[in-house]
Every structure is written in structure tokens, then in C-alpha cells.
N, C-alpha and C positions, 0 to 999 in steps of 0.2 A: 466407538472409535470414529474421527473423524479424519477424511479425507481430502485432500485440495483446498485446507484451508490456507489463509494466508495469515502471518505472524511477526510480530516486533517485542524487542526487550529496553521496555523503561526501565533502568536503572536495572531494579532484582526484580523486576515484575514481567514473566513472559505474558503476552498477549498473541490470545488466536482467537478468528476472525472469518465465519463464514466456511464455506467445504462442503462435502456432500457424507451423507452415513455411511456409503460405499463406494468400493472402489470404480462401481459401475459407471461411468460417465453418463449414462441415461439416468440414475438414481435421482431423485429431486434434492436442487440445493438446499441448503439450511443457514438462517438468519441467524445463530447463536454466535456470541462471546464470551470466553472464558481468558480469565487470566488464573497464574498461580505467584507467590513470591518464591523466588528460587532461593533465596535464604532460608524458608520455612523445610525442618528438616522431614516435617508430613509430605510435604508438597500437597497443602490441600488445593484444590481448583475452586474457583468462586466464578459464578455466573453473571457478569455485568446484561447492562436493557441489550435486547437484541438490535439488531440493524432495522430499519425502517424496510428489508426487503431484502429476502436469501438470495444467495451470490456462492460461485465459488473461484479461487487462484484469486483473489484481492492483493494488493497490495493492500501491506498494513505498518503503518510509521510511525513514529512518536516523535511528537517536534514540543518541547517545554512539558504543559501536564495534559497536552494533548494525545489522544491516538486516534489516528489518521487513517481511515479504509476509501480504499479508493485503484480504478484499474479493473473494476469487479467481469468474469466469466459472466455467462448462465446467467445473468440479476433480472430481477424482474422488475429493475425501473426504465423509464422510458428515456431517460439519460444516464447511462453508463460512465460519463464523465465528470460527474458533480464527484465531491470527497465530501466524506462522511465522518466529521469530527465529533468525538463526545473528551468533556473535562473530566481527566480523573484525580482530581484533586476537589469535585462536586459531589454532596453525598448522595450514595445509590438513591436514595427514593429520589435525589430532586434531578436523576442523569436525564439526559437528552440529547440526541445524535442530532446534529446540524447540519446545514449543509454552508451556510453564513461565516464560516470559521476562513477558509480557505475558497477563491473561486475553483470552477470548474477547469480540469485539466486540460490542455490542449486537444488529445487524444485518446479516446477507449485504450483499454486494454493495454494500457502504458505501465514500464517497472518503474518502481519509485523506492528512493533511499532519501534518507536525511548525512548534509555533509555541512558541519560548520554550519548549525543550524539553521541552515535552509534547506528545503526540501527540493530535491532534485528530479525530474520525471524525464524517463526515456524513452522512448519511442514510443510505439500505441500503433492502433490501427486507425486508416481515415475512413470516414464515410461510406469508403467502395470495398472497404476491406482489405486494403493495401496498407502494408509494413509500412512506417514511416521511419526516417534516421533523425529525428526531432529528439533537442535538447533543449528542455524549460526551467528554469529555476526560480522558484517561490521565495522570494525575501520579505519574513512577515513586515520590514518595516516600509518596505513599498506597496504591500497587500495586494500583489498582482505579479503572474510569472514574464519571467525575461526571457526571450531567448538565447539560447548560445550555440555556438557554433555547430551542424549536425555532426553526427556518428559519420563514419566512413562507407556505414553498410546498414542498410533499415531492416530490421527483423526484431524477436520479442530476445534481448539479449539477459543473461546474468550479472547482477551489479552487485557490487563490495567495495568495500572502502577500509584507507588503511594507512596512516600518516596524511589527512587529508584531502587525498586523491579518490577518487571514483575509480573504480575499473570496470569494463563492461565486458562479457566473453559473450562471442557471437557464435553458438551452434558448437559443434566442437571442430572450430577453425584453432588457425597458429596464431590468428591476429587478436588482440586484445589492447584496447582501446581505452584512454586515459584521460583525466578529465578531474584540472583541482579548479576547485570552486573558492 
């Protein structure tokens, strides 16, 4: 059983991405990815290459036949902001996590959704450990994030999308925050 991992749905394919074995927050992270086809009425699980380095609470995206980890807790690389592409439309023996795919996100520990295919990252922490109210948006045909407008409030918020729009819910305030790409 995996805990704090982080997860995205290509098409019928769930994808999960990093977490710990327990519920323990001291437990050691774990490198693994699995996917299942959600049309598959076994649900068998398949084990894609691991990450280049265990991580937990990842943000994890799928933009074209890409999945996109990135945002990573706990990681044991020395830049927490790089995103970790591998092609799933490359066969398993020739996979390879990248980091070349996508640059480095503005900020650690940032949530990220894909809206209108571009990849969207919000907030994150900086350097000193401060919440940021940072909004970047990644347009593969510019290969580099834009900024846009911040959040109203910097904290690690929850992101969804739905007609378009992003929605961000900050803690469990009234406010909720909106944002079409």
C-alpha cells in the first residue's frame, strides 16, 4: 500500500508516482511508478522505470504522451524544482525520465494541473520557505513558463478544473479563486 503518492489520468491510464509505504511521515520515500488501464476489467497494475530519486506528495500531470512529476516532498535531489518527464508512448525497455522535456518550475513544492494543454503551476515555496501566490503557465510552443497574474493568497492551495477554468481552494476558506487559461 502506498501513501502520499502523487497521481494523473491519461486518457484510461491512472498514473501514480512516488509516496511513502506508510502512513508514517518519517517512513522513507519511495521512487516507484505504476500505472493501471482503468478499462482493463482485472485492473492489473504495471510497473513503469522508477524516478531518478524517491519523493513523496509529487505533483503528477500528463500533457500529450507525456507524464510529468514534479513539485516533489521528501526528494532526494538537490533541485526539487526540475520536472521529471518520461514518454509513454516509448517502449518500456527504451523509457527514460528527463528532465529536458519541460524547464524547471518557478518554485518547490508548487500544485500543478494541465488546462487547455498547458501546464499550469501554483504557488510553491521560495528559497526561505515562504508560501508564494505565484502563477506560471508552461506553453509547450513557447518552451518556457509565463507568468500570470498571482493568487490573492500564497499557500499550497487545491486545484481542479472544469469548463476551462482552474479553481484554486485555499485551506478551508469561503474564498476560491479562478483562473481560465
Amino acid at each position: 500500500i502506498l501513501y502520499y503518492f502523487g497521481f494523473s489520468i491519461a486518457e484510461s491510464t491512472l498514473v501514480l508516482a512516488g509516496g511513502r509505504n506508510s502512513y508514517d511521515l518519517s517512513s522513507p520515500c519511495v521512487p516507484t511508478v505504476h500505472t493501471v488501464d482503468l478499462n482493463d476489467p482485472d485492473l492489473v497494475w504495471s510497473r513503469l522505470r522508477n524516478l531518478p530519486f524517491a519523493c513523496s506528495f509529487p505533483e503528477v500531470v500528463t500533457l500529450g504522451s507525456y507524464v510529468h512529476v514534479l513539485g516533489q516532498y521528501g526528494c532526494e535531489s538537490s533541485d526539487s524544482r526540475k520536472v521529471l518527464s518520461l514518454d509513454l508512448c516509448v517502449p518500456e525497455h527504451e523509457q527514460c525520465w528527463s528532465t529536458d522535456i519541460i524547464p524547471s518550475v518557478p518554485y518547490r513544492k508548487c500544485r500543478a494541473h494541465v488546462l487547455n494543454e498547458c501546464l499550469v503551476v501554483v504557488g510553491g515555496g521560495d528559497e526561505h520557505g515562504q508560501w508564494v501566490p505565484s502563477v506560471s503557465v508552461y506553453v509547450p510552443e513557447c518552451g518556457k513558463f509565463l507568468e500570470l497574474p498571482s493568487l490573492n493568497e500564497a499557500s499550497y492551495p487545491v486545484c481542479l478544473s472544469h469548463d476551462n477554468t482552474l479553481y484554486t481552494v485555499h485551506r478551508l476558506s469561503t474564498r476560491i479563486d479562478c483562473l481560465s487559461v
